[in-house]
TORPA-4810 file (N, C-alpha, C, O; in nm, 3 decimals):
<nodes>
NODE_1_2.037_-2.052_-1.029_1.991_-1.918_-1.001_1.871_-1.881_-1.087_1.805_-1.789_-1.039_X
NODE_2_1.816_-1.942_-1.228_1.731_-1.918_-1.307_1.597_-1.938_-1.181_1.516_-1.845_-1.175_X
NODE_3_1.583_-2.033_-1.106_1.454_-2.090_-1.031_1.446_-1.939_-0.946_1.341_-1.875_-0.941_X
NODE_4_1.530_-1.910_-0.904_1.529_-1.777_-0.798_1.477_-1.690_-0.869_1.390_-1.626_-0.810_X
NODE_5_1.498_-1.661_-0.979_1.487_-1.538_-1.061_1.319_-1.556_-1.097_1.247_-1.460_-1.068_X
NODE_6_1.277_-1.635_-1.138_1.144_-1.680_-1.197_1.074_-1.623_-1.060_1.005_-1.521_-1.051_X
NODE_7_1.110_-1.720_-0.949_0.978_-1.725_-0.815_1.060_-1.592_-0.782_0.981_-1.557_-0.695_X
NODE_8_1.141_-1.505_-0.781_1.091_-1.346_-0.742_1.037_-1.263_-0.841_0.974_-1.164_-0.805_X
NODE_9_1.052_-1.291_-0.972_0.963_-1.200_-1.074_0.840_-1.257_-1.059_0.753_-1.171_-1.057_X
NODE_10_0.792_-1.387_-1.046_0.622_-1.422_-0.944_0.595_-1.352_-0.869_0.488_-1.291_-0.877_X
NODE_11_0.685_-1.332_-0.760_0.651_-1.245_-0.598_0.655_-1.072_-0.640_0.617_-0.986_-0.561_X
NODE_12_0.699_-1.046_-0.753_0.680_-0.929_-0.791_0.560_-0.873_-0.843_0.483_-0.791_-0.792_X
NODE_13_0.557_-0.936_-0.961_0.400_-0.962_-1.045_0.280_-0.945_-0.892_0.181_-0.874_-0.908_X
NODE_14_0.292_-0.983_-0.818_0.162_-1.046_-0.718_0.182_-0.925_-0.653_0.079_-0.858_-0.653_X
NODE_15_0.307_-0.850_-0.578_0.279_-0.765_-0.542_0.255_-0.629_-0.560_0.214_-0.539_-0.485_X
NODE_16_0.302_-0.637_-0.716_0.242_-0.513_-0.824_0.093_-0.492_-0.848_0.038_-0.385_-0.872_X
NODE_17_0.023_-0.645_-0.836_-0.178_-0.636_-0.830_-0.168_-0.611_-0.713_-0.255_-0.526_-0.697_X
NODE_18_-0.123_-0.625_-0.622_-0.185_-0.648_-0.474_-0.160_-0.488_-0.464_-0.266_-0.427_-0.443_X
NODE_19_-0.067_-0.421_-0.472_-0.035_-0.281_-0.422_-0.103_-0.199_-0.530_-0.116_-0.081_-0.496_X
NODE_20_-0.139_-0.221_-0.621_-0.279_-0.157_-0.694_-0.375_-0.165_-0.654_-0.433_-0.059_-0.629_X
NODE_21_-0.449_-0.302_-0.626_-0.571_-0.321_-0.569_-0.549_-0.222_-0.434_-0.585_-0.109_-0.469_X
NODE_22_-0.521_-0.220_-0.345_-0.461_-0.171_-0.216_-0.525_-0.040_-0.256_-0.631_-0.006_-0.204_X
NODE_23_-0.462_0.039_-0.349_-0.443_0.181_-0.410_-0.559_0.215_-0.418_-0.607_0.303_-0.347_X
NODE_24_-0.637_0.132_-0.526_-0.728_0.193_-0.533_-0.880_0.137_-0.450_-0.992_0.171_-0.489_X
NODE_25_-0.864_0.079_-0.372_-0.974_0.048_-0.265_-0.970_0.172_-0.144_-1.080_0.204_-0.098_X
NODE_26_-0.875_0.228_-0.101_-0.876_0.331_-0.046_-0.940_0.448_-0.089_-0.964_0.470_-0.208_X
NODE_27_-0.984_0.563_0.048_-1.103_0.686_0.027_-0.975_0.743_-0.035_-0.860_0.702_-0.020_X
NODE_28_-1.035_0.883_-0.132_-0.974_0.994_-0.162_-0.945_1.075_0.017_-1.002_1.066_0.126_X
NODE_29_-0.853_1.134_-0.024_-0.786_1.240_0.085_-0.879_1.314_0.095_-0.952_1.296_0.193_X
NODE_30_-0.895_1.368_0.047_-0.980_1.486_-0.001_-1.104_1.483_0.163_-1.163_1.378_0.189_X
NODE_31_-1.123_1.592_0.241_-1.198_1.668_0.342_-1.323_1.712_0.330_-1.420_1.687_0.401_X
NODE_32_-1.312_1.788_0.225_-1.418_1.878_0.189_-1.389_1.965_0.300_-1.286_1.966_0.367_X
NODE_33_-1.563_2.090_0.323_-1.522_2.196_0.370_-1.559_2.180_0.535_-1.598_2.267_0.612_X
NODE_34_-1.533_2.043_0.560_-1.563_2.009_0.708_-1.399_2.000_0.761_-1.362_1.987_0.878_X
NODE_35_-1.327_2.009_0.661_-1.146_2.053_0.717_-1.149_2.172_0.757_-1.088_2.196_0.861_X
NODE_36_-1.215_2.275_0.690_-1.181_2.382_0.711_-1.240_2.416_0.916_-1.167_2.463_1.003_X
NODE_37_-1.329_2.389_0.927_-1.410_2.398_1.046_-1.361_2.293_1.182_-1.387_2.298_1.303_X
NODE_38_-1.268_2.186_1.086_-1.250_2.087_1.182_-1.343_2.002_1.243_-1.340_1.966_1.361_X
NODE_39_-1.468_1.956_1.115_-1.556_1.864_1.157_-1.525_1.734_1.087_-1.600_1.641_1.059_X
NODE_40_-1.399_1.752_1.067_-1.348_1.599_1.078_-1.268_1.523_1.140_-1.198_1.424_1.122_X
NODE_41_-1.296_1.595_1.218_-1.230_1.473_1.332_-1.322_1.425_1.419_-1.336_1.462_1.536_X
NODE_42_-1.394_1.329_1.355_-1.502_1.279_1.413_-1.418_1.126_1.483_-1.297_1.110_1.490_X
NODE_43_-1.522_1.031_1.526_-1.456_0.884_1.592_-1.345_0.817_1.482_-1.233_0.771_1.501_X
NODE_44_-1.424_0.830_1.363_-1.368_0.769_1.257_-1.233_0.845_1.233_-1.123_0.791_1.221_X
NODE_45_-1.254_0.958_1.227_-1.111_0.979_1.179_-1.015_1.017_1.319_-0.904_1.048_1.278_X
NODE_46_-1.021_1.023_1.445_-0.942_0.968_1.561_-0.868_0.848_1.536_-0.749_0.817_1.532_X
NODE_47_-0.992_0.784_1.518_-0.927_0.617_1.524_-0.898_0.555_1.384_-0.912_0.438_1.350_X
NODE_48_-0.857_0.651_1.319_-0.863_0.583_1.200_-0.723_0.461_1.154_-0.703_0.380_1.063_X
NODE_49_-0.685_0.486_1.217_-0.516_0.321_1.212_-0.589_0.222_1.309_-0.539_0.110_1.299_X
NODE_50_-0.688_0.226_1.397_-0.739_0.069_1.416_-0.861_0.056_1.284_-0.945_-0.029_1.314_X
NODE_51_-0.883_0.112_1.167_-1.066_0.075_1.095_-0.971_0.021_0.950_-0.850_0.018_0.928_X
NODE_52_-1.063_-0.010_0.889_-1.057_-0.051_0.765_-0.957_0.003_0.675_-0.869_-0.047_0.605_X
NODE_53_-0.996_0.122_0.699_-0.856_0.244_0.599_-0.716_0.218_0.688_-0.603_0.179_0.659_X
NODE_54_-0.771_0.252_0.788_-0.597_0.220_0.875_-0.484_0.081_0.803_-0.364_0.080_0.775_X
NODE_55_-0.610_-0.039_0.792_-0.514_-0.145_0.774_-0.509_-0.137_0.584_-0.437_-0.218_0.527_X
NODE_56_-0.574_-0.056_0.517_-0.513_-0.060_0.388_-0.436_0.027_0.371_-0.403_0.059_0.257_X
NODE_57_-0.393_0.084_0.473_-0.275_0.212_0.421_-0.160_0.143_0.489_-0.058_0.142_0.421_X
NODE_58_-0.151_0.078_0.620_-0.077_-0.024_0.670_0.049_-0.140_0.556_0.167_-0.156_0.523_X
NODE_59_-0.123_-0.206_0.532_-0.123_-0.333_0.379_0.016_-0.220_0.260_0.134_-0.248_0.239_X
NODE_60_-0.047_-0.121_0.219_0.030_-0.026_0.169_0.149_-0.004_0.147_0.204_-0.024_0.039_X
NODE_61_0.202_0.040_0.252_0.339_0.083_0.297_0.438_-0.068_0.301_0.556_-0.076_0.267_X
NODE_62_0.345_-0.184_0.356_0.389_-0.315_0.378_0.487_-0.330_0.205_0.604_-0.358_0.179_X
NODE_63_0.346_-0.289_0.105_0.380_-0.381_-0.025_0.459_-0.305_-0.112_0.508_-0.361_-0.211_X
NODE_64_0.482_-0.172_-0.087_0.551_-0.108_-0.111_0.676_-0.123_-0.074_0.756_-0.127_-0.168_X
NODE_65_0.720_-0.134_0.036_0.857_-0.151_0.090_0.912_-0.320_-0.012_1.025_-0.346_-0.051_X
NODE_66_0.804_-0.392_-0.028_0.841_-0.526_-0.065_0.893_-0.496_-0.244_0.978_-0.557_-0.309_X
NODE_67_0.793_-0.366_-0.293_0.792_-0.363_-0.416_0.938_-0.311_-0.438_1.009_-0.382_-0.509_X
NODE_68_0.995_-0.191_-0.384_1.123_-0.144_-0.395_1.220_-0.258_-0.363_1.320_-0.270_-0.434_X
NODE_69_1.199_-0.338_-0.268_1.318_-0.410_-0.257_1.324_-0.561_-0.342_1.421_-0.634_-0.358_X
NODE_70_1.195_-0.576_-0.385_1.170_-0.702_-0.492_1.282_-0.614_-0.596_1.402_-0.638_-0.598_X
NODE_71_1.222_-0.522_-0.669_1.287_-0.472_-0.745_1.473_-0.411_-0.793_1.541_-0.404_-0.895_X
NODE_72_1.487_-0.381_-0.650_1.630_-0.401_-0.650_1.687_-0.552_-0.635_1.723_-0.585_-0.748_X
NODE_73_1.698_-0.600_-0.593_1.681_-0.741_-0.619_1.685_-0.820_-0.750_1.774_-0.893_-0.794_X
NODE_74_1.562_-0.784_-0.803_1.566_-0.841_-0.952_1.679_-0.784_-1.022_1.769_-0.854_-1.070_X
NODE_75_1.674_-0.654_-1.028_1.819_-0.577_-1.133_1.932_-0.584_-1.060_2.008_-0.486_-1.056_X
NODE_76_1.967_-0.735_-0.973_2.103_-0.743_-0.962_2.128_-0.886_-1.068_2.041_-0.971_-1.084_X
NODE_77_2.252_-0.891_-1.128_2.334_-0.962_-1.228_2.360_-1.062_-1.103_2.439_-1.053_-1.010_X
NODE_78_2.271_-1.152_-1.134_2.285_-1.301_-1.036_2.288_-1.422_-1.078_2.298_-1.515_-0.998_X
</nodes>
């Protein structure tokens, strides 16, 4: 069980950079005062789950779900 334990605290480690990097390659939320008017909803932000941001917020949620459950995982007595 030691080999298990090692290669998931690896797969942890990797997805702790990866879901940082992720983090912070993404735009701020933030609108400005083209929310208020609703001049943002331009093409880009319609379509924004097929562009670039879509698949790092995607990537996201992916490494996240992996991070919570890596983690329970590790703090079981195995």
């Amino acid at each position: 069980m030691g080999v298990l334990r090692v290669i998931l605290t690896i797969l942890f480690v990797l997805d702790c950079v990866a879901l940082t990097a992720l983090v912070l390659m993404q735009e701020g939320k933030q609108q400005g005062l083209g929310s208020i008017a609703g001049l943002s909803e331009t093409y880009w932000g319609k379509n924004k789950g097929r562009s670039m941001e879509g698949a790092l917020v995607k990537g996201t949620k992916v490494l996240a779900i992996a991070f919570i459950v890596l983690a329970a995982v590790l703090n079981l007595n195995f």
